[in-house]
C-alpha positions in Angstrom: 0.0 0.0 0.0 1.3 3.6 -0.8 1.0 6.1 1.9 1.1 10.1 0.2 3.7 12.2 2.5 1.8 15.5 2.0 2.9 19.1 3.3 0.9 19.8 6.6 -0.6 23.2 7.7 2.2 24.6 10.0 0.6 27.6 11.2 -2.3 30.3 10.3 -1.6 32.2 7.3 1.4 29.6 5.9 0.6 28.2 2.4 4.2 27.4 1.4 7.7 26.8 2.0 11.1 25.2 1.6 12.2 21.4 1.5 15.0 22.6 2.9 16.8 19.2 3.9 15.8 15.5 3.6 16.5 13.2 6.4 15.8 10.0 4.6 17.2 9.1 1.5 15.0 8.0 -1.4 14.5 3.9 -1.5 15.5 4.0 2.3 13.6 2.0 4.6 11.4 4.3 7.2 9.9 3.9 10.8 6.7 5.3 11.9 8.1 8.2 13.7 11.6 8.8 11.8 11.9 12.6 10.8 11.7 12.6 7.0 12.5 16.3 6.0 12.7 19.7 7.3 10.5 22.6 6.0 11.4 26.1 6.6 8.5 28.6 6.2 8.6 32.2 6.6 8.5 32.0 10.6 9.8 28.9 12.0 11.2 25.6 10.6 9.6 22.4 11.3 11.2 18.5 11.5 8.1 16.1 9.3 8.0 12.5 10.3 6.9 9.4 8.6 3.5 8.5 10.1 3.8 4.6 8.9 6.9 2.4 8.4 7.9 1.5 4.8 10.3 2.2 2.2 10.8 5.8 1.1 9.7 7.1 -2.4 11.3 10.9 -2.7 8.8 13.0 -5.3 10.3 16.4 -4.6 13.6 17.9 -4.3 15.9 19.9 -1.5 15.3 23.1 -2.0 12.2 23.0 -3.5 9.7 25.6 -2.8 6.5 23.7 -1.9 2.8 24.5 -0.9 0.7 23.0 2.1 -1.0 19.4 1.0 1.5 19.4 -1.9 2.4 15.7 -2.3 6.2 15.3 -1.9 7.1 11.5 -0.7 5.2 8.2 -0.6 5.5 5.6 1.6 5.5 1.9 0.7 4.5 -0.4 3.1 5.9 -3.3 3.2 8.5 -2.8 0.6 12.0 -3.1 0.1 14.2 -0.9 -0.2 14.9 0.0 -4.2 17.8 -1.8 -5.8 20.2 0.0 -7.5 19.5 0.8 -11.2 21.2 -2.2 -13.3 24.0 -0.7 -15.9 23.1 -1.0 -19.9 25.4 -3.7 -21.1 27.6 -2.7 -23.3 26.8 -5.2 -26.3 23.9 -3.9 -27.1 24.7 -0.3 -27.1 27.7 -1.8 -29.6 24.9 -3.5 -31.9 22.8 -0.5 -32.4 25.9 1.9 -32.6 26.3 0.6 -36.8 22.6 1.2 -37.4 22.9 4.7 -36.0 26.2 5.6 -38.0 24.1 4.2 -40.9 21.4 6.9 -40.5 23.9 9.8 -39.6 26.0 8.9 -42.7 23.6 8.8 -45.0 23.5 11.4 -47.4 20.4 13.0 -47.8 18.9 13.2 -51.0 19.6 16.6 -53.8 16.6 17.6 -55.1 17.8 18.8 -58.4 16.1 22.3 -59.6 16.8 24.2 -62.8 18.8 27.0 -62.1 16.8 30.2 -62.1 18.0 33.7 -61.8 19.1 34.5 -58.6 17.0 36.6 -56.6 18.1 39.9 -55.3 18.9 39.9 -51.7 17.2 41.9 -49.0 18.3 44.7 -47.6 20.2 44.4 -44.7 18.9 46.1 -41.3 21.7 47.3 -39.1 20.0 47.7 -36.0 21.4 50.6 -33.4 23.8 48.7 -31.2 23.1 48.2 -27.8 25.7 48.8 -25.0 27.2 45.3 -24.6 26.3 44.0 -21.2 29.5 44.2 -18.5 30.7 40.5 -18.2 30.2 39.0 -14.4 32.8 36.4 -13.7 30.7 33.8 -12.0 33.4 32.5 -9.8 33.2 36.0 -8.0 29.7 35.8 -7.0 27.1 33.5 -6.0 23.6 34.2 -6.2 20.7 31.9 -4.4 17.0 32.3 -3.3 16.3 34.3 0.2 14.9 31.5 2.5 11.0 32.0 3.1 12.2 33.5 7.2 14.6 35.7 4.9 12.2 36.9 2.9 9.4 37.5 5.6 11.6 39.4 7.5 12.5 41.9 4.1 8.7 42.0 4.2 8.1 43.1 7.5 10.6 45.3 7.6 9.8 47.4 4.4 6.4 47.2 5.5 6.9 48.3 9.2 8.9 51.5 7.0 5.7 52.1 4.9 3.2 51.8 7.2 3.8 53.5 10.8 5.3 56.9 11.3 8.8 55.9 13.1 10.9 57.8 15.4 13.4 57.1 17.9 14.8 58.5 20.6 17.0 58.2 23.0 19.2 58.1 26.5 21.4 56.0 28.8 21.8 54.3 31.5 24.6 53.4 34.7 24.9 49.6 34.5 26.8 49.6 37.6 23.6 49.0 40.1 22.2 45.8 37.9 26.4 44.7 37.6 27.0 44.7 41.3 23.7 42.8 42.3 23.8 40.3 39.5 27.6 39.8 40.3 26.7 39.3 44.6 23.7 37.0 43.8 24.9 35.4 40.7 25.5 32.1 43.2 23.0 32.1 44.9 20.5 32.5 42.2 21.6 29.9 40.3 21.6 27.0 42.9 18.1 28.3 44.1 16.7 28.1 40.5 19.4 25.9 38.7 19.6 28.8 36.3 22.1 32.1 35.8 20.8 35.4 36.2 21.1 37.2 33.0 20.8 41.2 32.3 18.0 40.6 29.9 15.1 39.7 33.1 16.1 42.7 34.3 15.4 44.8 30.9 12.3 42.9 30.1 10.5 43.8 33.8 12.1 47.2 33.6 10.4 47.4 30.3 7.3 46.2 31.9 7.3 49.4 34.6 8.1 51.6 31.3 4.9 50.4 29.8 2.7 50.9 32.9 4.0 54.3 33.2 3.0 55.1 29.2 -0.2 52.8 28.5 0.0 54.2 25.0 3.3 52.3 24.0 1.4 49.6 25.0 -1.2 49.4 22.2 -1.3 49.5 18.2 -3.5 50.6 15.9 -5.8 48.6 13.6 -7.4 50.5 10.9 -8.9 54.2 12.6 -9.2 52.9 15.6 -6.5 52.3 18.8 -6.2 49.3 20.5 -5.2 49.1 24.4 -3.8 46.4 25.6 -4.3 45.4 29.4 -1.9 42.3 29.4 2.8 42.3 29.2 3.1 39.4 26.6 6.7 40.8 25.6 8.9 39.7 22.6 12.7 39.0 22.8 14.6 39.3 19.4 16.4 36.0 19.2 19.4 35.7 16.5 19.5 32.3 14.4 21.6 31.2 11.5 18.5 31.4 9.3 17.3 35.1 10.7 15.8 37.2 13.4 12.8 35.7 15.4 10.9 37.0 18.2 9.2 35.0 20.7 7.4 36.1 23.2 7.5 36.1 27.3 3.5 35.5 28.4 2.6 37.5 30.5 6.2 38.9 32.2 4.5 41.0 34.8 3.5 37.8 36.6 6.4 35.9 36.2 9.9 36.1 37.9 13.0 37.0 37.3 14.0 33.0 37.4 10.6 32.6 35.0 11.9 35.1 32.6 15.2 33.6 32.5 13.5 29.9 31.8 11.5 30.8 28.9 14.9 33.0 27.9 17.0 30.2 28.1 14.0 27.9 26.5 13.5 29.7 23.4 17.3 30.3 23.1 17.5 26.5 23.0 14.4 26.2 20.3 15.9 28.6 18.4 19.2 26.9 17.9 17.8 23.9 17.2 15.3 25.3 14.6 12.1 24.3 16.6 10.4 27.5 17.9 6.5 27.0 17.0 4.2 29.5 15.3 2.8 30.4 18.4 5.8 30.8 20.7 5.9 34.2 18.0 2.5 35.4 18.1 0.8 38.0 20.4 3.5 40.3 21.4 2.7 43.6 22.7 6.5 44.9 22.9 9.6 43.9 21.4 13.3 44.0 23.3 15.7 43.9 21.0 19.9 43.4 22.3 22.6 44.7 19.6 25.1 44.6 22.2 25.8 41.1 22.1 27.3 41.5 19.0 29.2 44.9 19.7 26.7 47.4 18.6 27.2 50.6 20.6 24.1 52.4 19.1 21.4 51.5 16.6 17.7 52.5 15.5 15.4 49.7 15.8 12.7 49.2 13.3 9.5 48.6 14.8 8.2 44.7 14.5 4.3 45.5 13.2 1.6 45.8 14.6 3.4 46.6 17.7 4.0 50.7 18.8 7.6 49.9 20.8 10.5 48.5 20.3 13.5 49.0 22.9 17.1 48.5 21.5 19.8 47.6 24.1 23.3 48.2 23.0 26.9 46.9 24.4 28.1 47.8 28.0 30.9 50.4 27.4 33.2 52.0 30.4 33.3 55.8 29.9 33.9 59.1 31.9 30.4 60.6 33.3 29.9 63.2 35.4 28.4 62.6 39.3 27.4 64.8 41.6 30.6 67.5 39.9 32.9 64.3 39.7 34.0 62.7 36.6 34.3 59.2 37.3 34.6 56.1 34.7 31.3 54.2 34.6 29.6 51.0 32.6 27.2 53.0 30.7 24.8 51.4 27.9 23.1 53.7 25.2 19.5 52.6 25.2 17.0 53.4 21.9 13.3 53.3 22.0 11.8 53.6 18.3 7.7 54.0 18.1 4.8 55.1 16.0 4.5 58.4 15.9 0.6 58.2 15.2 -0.2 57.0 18.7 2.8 57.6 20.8 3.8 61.5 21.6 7.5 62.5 22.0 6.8 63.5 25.7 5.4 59.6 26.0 8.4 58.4 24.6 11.0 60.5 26.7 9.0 59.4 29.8 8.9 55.4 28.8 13.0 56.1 28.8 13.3 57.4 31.7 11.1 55.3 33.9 13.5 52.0 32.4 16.4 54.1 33.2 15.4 54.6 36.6 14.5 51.2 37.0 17.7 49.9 35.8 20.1 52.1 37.7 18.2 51.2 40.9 17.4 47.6 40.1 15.0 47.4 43.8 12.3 49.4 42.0 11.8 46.2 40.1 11.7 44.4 43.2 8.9 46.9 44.6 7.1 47.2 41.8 8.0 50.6 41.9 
């Protein structure tokens, strides 16, 4: 009995994607369960197994872009594996090589005509010569298709440009608070909770105290209208080999630092191994986004639709300040808030910066819920 290996329904909204890697090799024997192929779609990637044991008829290639309930494998139950294709003998490729010279050789026939007078010859058309094209040596380049998360991404972002009136502003904050307490309770933390403290729980709740303090950050619009939202489901940029993905922390103002630092270290996990879900994505009301872990000292974030706010966190860098008439040398970290200008004010935005700088340079307003 054939069994059809179609492409499932991976999420809302998905109707195609990638075969980006087979698992199993054509004519190779399956079990129910074995992971056949991985399909990358424009927001996650996701492992398909064989639902039934048998032998493994490939119908579509890696690489090939493919749409949901497309047909791209069967499975034969029951069968054996496929033997390897048997090689033409050689006699009878030399028995039908004469017969072939024969009909390549053989003249073909002269129709004889009587010679008229030649006709005159048409006029030539010298067309207006067009710039020769600049030759591209090939072995200097190398051109391939954007992966469907590649291309969503290019999407969202020219779209999120289009589509909301962006602007960002921007501060810094002292480090040196949030550095000393993570460094004292760093131990103690992680045998309590079998997990490190990171600086990123500490951004996401300050972020949290930002929101209450500015509602409006907290919303988005749909159509004319505005849309409030009562509930801190917060998205984490997440870098992966294959792009930037965003999954998001339920409800953060409930949860813990040790929570926070869980689904952190969760998703980080998913993410590497290419298993983040549709809906580990979906919902977010606010996005935190961390260029510093890859050196960026300052940077403008683009907005992640339909969300308002987006908070860019840059590297740790020592330099002089001034305190209290003192210039001392201090870990300082330039912090960028970009929003949509339709629903968020200036004044808003200055004020959503300086509530999460207060709460990171005093770290026990977190604490208080302060």
């Amino acid at each position: 009995m054939s069994i059809e290996v179609k492409i499932p329904a991976v999420g809302e909204s998905i109707t195609s994607g990638v075969l980006s890697t087979w698992h199993k090799k054509d004519g190779e024997p399956v079990a129910a369960g074995d992971v056949l192929f991985t399909l990358d779609t424009d927001k996650v990637s996701t492992e398909i197994t064989a639902e039934n044991a048998g032998v493994l008829k490939v119908k579509a290639a890696e690489g090939a872009e493919v749409q949901v309930g497309e047909v791209v494998a069967t499975i034969e139950e029951g069968g054996a594996a496929a033997p390897a294709p048997a090689a033409v003998a050689p006699e009878k490729k030399a028995e039908a090589a004469p017969e072939a010279l024969k009909a390549e050789k053989a003249p073909a026939p002269v129709e004889s005509k009587p010679a008229p007078v030649a006709a005159p010859k048409p006029a030539t058309i010298v067309p207006i010569s067009a710039p020769a094209p600049v030759p591209v040596d090939e072995s200097r380049v190398t051109r391939k298709k954007l992966s469907p998360l590649r291309r969503k991404i290019a999407a969202q972002l020219v779209m999120a440009q289009h589509t909301a009136a962006i602007l960002t502003t921007f501060n810094e904050c002292d480090m040196s608070a949030i550095i000393d307490l993570r460094s004292r309770m760093q131990e103690s933390f992680t045998k309590q909770h079998g997990i490190k403290l990171g600086f990123m729980s500490f951004f996401v709740k300050a972020a949290v105290t930002a929101l209450k303090a500015v509602p409006s950050i907290n919303g988005r619009m749909d159509g004319d209208d505005f849309i409030q939202n009562h509930y801190f489901d917060i998205g984490v940029a997440v870098g992966t080999e294959k792009g930037l993905v965003v999954p998001v922390i339920r409800d953060a103002d409930q949860k813990s630092f040790a929570d926070i630092e869980r689904d952190l270290a969760d998703y980080a996990v998913k993410a590497r191994e290419g298993k983040i879900k549709i809906e580990d994505l979906q919902g977010g009301v606010f996005t935190v986004s961390n260029g510093g872990v890859y050196g960026s000292l300052l940077s403008t974030p683009i907005l992640n639709p339909p969300q308002s706010g987006i908070l860019g966190m840059h590297k740790t860098q020592e330099r002089p300040v001034a305190v209290k008439g003192q210039v001392v040398i201090r870990p300082m970290m330039y912090l960028a808030l970009s929003y949509d200008h339709r629903v968020v004010d200036g004044k808003e935005a200055v004020t959503f910066l300086v509530k999460l700088k207060e709460a990171i340079e005093d770290p026990v307003r977190l604490l208080l819920d302060l």
